[in-house]
N, CA, C and O atoms as CSV, one atom per row, in Angstrom:
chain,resi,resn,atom,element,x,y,z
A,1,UNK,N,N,158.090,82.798,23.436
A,1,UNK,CA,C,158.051,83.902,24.372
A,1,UNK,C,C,159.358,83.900,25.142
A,1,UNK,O,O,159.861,82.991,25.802
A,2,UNK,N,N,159.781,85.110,24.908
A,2,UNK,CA,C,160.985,84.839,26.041
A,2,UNK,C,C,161.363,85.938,27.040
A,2,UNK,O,O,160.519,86.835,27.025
A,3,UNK,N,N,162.364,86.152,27.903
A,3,UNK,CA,C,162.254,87.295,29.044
A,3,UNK,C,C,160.860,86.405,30.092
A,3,UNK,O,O,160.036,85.506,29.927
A,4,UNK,N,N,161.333,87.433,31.263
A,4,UNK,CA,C,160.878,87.526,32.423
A,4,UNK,C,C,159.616,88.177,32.351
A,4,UNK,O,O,159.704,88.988,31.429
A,5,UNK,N,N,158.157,88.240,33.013
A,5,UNK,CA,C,157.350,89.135,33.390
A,5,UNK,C,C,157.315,89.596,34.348
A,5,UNK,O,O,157.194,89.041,35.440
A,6,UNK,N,N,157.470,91.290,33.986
A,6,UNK,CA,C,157.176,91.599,35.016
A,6,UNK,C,C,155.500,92.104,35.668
A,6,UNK,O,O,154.448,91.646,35.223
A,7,UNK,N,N,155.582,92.964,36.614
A,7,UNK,CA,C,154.469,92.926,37.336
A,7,UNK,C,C,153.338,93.904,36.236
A,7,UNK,O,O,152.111,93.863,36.151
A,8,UNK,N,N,154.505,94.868,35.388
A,8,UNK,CA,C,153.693,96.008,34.306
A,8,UNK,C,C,153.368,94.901,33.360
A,8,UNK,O,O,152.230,94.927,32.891
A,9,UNK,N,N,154.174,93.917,32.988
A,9,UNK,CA,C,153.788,93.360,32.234
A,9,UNK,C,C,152.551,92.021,31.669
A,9,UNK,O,O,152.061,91.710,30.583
A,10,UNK,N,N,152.437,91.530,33.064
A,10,UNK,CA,C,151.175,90.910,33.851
A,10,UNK,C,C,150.159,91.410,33.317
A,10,UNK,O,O,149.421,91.162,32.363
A,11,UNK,N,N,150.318,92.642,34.616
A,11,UNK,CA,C,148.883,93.380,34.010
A,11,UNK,C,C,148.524,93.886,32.714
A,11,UNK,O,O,147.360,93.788,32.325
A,12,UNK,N,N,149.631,94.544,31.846
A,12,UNK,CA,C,149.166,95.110,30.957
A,12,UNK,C,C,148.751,93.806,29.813
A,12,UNK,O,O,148.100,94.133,28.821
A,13,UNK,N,N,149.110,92.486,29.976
A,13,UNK,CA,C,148.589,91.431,29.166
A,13,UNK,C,C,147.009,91.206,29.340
A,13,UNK,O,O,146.142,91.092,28.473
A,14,UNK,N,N,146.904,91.175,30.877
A,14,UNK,CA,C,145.521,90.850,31.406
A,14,UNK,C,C,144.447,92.028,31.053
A,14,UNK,O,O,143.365,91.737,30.543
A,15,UNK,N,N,144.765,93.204,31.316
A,15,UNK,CA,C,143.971,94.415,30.605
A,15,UNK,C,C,143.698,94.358,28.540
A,15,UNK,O,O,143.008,94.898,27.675
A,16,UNK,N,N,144.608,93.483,28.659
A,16,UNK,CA,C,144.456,93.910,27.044
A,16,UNK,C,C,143.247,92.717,26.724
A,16,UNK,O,O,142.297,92.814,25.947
A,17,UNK,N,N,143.646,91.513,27.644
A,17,UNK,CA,C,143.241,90.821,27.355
A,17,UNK,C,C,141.380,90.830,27.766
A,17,UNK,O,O,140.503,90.308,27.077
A,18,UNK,N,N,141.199,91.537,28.992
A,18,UNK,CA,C,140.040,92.191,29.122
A,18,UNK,C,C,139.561,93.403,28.223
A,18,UNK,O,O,138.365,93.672,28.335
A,19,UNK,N,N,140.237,94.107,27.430
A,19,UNK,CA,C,139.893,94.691,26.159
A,19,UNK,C,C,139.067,93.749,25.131
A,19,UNK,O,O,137.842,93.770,25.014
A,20,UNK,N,N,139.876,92.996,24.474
A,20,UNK,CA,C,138.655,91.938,23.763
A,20,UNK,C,C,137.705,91.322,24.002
A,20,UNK,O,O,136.799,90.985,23.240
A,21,UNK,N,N,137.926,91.005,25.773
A,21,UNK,CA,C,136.657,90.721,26.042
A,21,UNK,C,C,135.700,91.519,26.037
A,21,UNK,O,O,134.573,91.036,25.923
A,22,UNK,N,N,135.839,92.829,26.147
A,22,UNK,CA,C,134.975,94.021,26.677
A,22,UNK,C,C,134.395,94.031,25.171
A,22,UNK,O,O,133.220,93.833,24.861
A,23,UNK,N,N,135.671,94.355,24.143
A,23,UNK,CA,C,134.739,94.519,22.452
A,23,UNK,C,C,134.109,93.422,21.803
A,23,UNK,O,O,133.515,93.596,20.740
A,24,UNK,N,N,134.187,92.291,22.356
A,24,UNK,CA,C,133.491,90.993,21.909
A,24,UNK,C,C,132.161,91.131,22.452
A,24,UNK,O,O,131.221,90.709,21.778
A,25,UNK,N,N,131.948,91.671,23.594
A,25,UNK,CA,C,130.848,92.082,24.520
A,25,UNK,C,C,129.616,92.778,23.800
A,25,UNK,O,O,128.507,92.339,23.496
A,26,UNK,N,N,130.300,94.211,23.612
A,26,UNK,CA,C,129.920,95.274,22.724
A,26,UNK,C,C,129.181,94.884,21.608
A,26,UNK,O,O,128.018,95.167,21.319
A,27,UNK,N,N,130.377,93.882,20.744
A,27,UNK,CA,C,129.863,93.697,19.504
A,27,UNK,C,C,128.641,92.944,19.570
A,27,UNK,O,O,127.739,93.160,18.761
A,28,UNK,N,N,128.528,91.959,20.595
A,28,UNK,CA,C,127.172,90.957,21.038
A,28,UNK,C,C,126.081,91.649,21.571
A,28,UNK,O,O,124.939,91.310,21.260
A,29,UNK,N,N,126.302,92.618,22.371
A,29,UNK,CA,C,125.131,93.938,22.114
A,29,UNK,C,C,124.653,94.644,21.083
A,29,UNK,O,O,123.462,94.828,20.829
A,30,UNK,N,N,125.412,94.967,20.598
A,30,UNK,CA,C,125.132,95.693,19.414
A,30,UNK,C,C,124.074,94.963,18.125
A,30,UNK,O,O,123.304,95.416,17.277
A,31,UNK,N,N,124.441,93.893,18.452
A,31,UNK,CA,C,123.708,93.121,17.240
A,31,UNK,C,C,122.938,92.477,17.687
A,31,UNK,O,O,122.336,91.818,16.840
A,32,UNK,N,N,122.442,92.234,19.276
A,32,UNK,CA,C,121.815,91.560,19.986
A,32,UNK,C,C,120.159,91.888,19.206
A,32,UNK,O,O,120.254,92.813,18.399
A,33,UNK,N,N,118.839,91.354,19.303
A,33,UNK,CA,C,117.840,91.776,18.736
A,33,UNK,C,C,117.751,91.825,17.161
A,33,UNK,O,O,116.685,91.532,16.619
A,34,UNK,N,N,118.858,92.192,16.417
A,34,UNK,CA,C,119.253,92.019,14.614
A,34,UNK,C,C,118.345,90.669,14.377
A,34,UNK,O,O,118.105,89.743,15.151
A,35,UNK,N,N,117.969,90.876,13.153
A,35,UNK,CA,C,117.174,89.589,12.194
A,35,UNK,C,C,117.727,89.375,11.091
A,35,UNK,O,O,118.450,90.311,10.752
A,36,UNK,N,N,117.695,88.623,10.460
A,36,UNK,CA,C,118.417,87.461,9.258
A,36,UNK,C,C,117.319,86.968,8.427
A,36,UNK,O,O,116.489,86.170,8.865
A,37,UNK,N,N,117.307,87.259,7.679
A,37,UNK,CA,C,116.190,85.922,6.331
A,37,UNK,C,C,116.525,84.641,6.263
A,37,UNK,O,O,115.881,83.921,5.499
A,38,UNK,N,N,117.632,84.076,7.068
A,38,UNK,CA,C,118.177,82.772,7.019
A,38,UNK,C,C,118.964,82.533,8.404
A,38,UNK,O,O,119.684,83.314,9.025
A,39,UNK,N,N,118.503,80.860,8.766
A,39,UNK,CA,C,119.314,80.897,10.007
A,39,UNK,C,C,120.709,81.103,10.147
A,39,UNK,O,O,121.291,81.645,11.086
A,40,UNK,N,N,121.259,80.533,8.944
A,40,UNK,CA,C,122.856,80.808,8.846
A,40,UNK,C,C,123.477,81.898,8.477
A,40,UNK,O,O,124.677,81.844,8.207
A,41,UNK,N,N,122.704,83.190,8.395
A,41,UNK,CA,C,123.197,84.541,8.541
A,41,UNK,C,C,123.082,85.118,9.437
A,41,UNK,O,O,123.759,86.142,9.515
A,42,UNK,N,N,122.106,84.737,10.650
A,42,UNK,CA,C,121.674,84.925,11.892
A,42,UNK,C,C,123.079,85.211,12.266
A,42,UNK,O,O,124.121,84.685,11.873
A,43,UNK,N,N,122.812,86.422,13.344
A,43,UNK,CA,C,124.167,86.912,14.068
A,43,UNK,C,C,124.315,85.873,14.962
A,43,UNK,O,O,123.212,85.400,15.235
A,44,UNK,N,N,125.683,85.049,15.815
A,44,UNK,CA,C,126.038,84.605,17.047
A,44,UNK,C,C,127.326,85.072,17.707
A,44,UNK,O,O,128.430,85.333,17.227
A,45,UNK,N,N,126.677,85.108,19.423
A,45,UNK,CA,C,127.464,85.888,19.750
A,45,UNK,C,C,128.736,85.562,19.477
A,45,UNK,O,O,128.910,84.602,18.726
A,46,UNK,N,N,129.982,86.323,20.054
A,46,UNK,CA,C,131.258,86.059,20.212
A,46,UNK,C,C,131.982,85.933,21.554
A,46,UNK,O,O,131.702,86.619,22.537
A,47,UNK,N,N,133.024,84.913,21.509
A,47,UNK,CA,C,133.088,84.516,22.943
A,47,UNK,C,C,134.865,84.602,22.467
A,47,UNK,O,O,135.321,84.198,21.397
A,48,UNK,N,N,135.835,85.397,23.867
A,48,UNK,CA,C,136.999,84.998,23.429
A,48,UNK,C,C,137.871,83.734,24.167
A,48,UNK,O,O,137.615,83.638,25.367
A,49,UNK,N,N,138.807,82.800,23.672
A,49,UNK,CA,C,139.315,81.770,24.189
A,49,UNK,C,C,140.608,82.069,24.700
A,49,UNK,O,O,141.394,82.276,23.776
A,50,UNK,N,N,141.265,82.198,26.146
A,50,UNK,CA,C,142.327,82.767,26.612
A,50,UNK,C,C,142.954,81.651,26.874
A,50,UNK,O,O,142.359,80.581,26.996
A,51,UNK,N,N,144.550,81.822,27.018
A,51,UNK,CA,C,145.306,80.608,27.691
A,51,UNK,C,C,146.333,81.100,27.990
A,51,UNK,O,O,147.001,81.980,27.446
A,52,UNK,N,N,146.512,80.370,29.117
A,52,UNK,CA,C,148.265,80.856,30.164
A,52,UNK,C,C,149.584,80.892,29.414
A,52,UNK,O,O,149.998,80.159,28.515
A,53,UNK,N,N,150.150,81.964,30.035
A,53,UNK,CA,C,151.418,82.058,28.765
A,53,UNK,C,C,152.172,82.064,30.675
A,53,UNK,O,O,151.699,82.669,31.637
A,54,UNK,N,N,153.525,81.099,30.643
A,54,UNK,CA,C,153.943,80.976,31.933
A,54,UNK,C,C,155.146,81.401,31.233
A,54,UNK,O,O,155.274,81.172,30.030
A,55,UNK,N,N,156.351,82.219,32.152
A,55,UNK,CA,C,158.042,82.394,32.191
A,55,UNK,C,C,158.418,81.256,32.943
A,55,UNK,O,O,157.726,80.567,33.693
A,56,UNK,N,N,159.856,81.134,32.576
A,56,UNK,CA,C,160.678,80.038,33.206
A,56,UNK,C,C,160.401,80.202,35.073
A,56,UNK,O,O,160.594,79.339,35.930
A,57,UNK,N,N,160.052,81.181,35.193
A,57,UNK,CA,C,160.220,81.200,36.961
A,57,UNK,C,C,158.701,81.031,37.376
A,57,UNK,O,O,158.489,81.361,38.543
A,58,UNK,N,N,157.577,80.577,36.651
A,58,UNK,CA,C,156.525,79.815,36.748
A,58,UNK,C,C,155.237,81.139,36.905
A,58,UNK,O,O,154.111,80.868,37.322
A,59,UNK,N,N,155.637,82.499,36.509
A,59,UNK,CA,C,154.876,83.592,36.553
A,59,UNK,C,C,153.655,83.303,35.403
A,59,UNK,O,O,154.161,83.040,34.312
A,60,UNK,N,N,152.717,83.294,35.392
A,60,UNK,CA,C,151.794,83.386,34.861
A,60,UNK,C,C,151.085,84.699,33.948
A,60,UNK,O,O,151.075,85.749,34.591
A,61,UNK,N,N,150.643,84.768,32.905
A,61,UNK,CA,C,149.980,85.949,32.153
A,61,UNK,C,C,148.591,84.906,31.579
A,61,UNK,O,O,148.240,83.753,31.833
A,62,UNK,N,N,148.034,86.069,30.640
A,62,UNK,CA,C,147.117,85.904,29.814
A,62,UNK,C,C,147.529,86.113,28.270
A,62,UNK,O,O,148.212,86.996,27.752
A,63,UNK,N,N,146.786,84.835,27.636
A,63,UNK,CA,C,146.665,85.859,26.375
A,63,UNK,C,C,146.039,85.479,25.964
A,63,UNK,O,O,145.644,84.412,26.432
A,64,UNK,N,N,145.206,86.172,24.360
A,64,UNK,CA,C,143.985,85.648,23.767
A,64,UNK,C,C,144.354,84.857,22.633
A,64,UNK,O,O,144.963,85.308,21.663
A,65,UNK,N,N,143.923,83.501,22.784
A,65,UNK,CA,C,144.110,82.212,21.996
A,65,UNK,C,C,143.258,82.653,20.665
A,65,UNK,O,O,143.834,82.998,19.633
A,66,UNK,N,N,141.576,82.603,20.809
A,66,UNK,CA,C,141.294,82.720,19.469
A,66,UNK,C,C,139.806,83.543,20.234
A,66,UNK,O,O,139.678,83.807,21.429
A,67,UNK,N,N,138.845,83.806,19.161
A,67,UNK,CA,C,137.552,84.578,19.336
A,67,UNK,C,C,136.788,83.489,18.843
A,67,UNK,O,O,137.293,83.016,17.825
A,68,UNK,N,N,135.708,82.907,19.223
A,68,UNK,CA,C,134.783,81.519,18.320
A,68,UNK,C,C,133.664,82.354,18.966
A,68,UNK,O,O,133.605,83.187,19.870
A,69,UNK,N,N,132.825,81.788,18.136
A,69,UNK,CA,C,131.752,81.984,17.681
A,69,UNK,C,C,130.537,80.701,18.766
A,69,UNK,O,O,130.724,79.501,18.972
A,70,UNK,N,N,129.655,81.376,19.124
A,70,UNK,CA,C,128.771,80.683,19.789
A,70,UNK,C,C,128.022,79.736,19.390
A,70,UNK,O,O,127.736,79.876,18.201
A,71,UNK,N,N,127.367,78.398,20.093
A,71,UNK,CA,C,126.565,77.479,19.374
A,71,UNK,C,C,125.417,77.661,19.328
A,71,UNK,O,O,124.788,77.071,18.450
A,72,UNK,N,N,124.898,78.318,20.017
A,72,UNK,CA,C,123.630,79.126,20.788
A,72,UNK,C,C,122.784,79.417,19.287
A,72,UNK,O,O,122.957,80.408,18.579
A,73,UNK,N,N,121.882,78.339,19.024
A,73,UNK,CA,C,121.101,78.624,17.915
A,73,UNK,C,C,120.236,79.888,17.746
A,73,UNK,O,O,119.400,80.048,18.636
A,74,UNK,N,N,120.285,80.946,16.633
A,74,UNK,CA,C,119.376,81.878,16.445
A,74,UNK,C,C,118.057,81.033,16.827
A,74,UNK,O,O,118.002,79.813,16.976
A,75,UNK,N,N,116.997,81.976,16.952
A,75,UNK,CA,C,115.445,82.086,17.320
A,75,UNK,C,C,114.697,82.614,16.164
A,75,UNK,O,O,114.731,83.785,15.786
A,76,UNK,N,N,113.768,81.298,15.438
A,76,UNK,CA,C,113.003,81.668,14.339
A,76,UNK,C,C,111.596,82.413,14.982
A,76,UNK,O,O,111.150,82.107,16.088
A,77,UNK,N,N,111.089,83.263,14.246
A,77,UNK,CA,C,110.395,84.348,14.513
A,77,UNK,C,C,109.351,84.431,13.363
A,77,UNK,O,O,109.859,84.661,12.266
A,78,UNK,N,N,107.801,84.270,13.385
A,78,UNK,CA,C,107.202,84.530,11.981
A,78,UNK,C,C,106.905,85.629,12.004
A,78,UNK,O,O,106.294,85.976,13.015
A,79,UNK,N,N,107.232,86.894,10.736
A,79,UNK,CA,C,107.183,87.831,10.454
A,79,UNK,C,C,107.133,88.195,9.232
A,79,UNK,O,O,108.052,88.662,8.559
A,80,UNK,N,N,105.721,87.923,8.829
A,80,UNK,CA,C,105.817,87.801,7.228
A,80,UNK,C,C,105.628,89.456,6.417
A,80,UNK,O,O,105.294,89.753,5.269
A,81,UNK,N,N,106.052,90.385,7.740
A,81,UNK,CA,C,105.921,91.688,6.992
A,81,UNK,C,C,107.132,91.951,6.881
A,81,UNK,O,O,107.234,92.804,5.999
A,82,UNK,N,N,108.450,91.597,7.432
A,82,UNK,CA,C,109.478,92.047,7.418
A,82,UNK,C,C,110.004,91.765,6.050
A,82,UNK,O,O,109.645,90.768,5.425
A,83,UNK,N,N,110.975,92.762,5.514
A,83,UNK,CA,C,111.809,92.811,4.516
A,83,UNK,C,C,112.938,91.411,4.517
A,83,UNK,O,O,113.447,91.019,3.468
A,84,UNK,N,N,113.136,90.945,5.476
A,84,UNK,CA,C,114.139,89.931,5.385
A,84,UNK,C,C,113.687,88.835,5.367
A,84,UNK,O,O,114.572,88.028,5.083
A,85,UNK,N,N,112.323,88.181,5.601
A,85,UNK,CA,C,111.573,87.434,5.711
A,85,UNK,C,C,111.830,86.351,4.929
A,85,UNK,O,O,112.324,86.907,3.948
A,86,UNK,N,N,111.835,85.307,4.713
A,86,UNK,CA,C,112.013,84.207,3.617
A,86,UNK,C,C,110.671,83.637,3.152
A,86,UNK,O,O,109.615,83.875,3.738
A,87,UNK,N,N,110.784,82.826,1.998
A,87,UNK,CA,C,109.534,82.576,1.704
A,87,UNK,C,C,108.007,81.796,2.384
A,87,UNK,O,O,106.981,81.358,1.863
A,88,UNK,N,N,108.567,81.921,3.954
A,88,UNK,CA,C,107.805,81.106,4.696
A,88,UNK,C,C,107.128,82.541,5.765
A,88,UNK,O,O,106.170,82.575,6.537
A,89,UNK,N,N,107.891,83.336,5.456
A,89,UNK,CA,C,107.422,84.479,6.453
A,89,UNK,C,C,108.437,84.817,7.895
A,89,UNK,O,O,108.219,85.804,8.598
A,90,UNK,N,N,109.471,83.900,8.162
A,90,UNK,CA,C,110.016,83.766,8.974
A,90,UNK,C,C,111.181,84.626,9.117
A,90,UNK,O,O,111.494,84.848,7.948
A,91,UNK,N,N,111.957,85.204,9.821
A,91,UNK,CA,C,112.958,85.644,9.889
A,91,UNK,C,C,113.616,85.026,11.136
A,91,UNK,O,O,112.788,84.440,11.834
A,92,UNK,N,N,115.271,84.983,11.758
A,92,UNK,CA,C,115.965,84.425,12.569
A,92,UNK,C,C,116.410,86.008,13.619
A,92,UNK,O,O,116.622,87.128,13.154
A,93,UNK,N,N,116.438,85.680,14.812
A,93,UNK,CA,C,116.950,86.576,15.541
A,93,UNK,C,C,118.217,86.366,16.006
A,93,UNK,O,O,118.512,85.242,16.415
A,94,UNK,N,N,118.855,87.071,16.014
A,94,UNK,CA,C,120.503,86.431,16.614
A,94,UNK,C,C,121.196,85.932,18.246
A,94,UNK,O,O,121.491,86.375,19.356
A,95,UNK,N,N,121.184,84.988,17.614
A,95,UNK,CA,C,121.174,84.070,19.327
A,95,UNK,C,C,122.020,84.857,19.964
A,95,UNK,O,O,123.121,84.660,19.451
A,96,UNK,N,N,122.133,85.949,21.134
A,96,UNK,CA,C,122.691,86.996,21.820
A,96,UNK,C,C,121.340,86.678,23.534
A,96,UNK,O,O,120.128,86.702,23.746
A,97,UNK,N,N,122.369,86.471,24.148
A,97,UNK,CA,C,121.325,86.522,25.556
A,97,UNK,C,C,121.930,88.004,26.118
A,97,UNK,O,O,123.096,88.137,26.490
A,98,UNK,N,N,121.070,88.937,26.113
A,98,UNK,CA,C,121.397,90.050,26.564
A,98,UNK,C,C,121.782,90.476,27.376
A,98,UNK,O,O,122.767,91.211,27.311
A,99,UNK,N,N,121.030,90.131,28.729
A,99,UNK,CA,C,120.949,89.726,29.991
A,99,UNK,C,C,122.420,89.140,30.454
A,99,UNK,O,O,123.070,89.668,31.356
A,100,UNK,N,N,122.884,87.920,29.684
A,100,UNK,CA,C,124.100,87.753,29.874
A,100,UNK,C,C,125.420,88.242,29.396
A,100,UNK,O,O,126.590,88.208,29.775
A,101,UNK,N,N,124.885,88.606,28.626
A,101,UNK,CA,C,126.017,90.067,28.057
A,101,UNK,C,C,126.427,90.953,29.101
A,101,UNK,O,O,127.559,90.836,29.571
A,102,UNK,N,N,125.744,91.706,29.461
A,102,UNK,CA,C,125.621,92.489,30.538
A,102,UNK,C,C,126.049,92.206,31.780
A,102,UNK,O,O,126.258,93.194,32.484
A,103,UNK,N,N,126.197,91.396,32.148
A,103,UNK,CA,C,126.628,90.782,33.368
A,103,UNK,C,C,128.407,90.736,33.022
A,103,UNK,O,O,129.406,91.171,33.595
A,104,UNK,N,N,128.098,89.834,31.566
A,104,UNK,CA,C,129.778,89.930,31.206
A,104,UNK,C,C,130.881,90.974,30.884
A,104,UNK,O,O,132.067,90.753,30.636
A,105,UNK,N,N,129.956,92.649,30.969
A,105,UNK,CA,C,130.398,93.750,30.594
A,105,UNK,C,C,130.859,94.132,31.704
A,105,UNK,O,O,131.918,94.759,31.681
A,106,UNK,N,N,130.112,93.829,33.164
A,106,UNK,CA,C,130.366,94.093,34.483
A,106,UNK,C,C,131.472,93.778,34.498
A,106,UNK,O,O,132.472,94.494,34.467
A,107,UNK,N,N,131.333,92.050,34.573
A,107,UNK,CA,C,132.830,91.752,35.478
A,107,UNK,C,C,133.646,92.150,34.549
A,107,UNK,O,O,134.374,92.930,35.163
A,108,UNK,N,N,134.045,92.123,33.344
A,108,UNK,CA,C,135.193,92.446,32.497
A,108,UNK,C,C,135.412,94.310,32.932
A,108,UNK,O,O,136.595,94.650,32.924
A,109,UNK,N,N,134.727,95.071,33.168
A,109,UNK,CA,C,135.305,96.225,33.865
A,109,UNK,C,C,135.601,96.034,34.987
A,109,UNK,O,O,136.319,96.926,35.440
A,110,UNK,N,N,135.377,95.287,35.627
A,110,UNK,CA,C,135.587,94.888,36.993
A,110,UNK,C,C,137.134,94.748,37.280
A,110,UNK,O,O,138.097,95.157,37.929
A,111,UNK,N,N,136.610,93.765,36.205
A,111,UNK,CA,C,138.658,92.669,36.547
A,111,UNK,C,C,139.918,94.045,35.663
A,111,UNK,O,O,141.080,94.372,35.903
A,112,UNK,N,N,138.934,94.474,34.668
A,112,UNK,CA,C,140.163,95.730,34.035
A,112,UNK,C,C,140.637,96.794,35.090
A,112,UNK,O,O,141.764,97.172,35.411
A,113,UNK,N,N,139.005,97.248,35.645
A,113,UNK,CA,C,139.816,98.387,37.131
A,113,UNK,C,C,140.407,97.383,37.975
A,113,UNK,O,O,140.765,97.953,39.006
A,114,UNK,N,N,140.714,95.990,38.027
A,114,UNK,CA,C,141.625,95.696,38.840
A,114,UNK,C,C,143.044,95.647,38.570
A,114,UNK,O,O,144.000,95.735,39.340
A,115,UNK,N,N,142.985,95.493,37.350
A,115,UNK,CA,C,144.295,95.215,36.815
A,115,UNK,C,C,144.972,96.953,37.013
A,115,UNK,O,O,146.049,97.320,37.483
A,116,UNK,N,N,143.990,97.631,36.521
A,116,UNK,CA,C,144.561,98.883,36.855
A,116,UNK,C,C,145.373,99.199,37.975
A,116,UNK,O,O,146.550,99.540,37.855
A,117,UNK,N,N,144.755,99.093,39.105
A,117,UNK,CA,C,144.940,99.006,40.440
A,117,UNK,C,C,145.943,98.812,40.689
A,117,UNK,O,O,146.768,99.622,41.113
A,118,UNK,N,N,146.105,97.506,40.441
A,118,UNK,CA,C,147.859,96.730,40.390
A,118,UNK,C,C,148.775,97.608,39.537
A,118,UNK,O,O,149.843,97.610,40.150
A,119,UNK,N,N,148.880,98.212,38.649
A,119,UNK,CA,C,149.497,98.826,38.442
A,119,UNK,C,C,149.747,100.325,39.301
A,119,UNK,O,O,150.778,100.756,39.818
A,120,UNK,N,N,148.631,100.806,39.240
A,120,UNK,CA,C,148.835,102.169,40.010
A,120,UNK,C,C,149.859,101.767,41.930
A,120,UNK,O,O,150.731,102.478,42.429
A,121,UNK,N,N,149.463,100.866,42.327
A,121,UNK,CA,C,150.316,100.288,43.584
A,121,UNK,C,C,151.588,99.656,43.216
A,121,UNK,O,O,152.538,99.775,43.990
A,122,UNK,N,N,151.735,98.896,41.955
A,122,UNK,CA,C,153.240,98.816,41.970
A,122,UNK,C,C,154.215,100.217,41.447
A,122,UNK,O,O,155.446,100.210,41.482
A,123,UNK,N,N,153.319,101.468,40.933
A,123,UNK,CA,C,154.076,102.285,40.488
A,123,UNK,C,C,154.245,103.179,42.063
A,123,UNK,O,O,155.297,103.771,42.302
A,124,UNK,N,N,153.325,103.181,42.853
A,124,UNK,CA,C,153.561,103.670,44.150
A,124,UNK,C,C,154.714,102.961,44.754
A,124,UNK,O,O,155.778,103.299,45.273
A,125,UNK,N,N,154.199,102.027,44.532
A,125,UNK,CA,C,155.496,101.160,45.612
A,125,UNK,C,C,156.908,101.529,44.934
A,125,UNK,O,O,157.742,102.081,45.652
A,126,UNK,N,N,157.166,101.303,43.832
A,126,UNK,CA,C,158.479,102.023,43.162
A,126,UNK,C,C,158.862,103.786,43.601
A,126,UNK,O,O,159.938,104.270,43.951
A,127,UNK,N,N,157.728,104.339,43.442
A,127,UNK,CA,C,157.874,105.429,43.446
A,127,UNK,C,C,158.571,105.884,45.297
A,127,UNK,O,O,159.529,106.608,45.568
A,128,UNK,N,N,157.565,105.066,46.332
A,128,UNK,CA,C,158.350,105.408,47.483
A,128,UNK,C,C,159.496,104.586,47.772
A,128,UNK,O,O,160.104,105.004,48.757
A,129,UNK,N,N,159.980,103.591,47.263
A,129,UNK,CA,C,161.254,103.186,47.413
A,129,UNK,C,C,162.281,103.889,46.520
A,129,UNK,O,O,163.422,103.601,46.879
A,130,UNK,N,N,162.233,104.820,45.346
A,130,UNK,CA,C,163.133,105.793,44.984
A,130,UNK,C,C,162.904,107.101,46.527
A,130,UNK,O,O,163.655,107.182,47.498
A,131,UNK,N,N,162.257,107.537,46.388
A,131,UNK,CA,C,162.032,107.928,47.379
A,131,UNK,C,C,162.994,107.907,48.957
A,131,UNK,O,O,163.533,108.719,49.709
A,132,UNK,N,N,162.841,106.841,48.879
A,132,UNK,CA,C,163.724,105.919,50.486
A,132,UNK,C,C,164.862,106.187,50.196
A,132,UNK,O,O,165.481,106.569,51.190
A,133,UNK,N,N,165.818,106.162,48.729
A,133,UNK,CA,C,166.774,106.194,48.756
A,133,UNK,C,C,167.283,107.279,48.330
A,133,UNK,O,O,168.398,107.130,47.832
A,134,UNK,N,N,166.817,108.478,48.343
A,134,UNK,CA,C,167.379,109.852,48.115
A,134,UNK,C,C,167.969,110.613,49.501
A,134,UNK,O,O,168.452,111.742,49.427
């Protein structure tokens, strides 16, 4: 990595980086409740892994390291009418806590309209210091 960050550039790392969190989110909703004929096709959620990217002048960003996969064992279920069922009657539900999904959809819009924020005030602040000097 090289160059300076600046303040657009901060944020626009941290927003992006709250982007994957937001579609990792999504995708763990979306499939939240889904069933499997086998535990190891069972959906688990997705979680993303971030880490500090620092400039020489000790400025700090984000970025997204990797996406892993949860340990959070699917939930066997007997359902010996279902189509996916295995020969025991059972099907797997996909380990997704919903409840906590949701919470994680919050703050990740949360922290994105913040990042916003910061931008919209450093473009003010630029904007009235051109301003000052006309």
């Amino acid at each position: 990595m090289n160059g300076n960050f600046s303040v657009f550039d901060i944020s626009g790392r941290a927003m992006s980086a709250q982007l994957v969190r937001l579609n990792t989110t999504a995708s763990n909703l979306a499939n939240a409740g889904t069933v499997s004929g086998s535990e190891g096709g069972a959906y688990r959620s997705l979680k993303p892994v971030f880490r500090s990217v620092m400039d020489a002048h000790g400025r700090a960003t984000v970025q997204v390291d990797q996406v892993t996969t949860s340990r959070m064992a699917p939930s066997k279920r007997h359902d010996p009418a279902n189509p996916l069922a295995d020969a025991d009657g059972n099907v797997w539900e996909a380990a997704v806590d919903s409840a906590a999904e949701l919470v994680e959809m919050v703050e990740t819009a949360r922290q994105y309209q913040n990042n916003v924020q910061v931008l919209e005030t450093a473009k003010g602040l630029i904007n009235e210091t051109l301003r000052m000097g006309q």
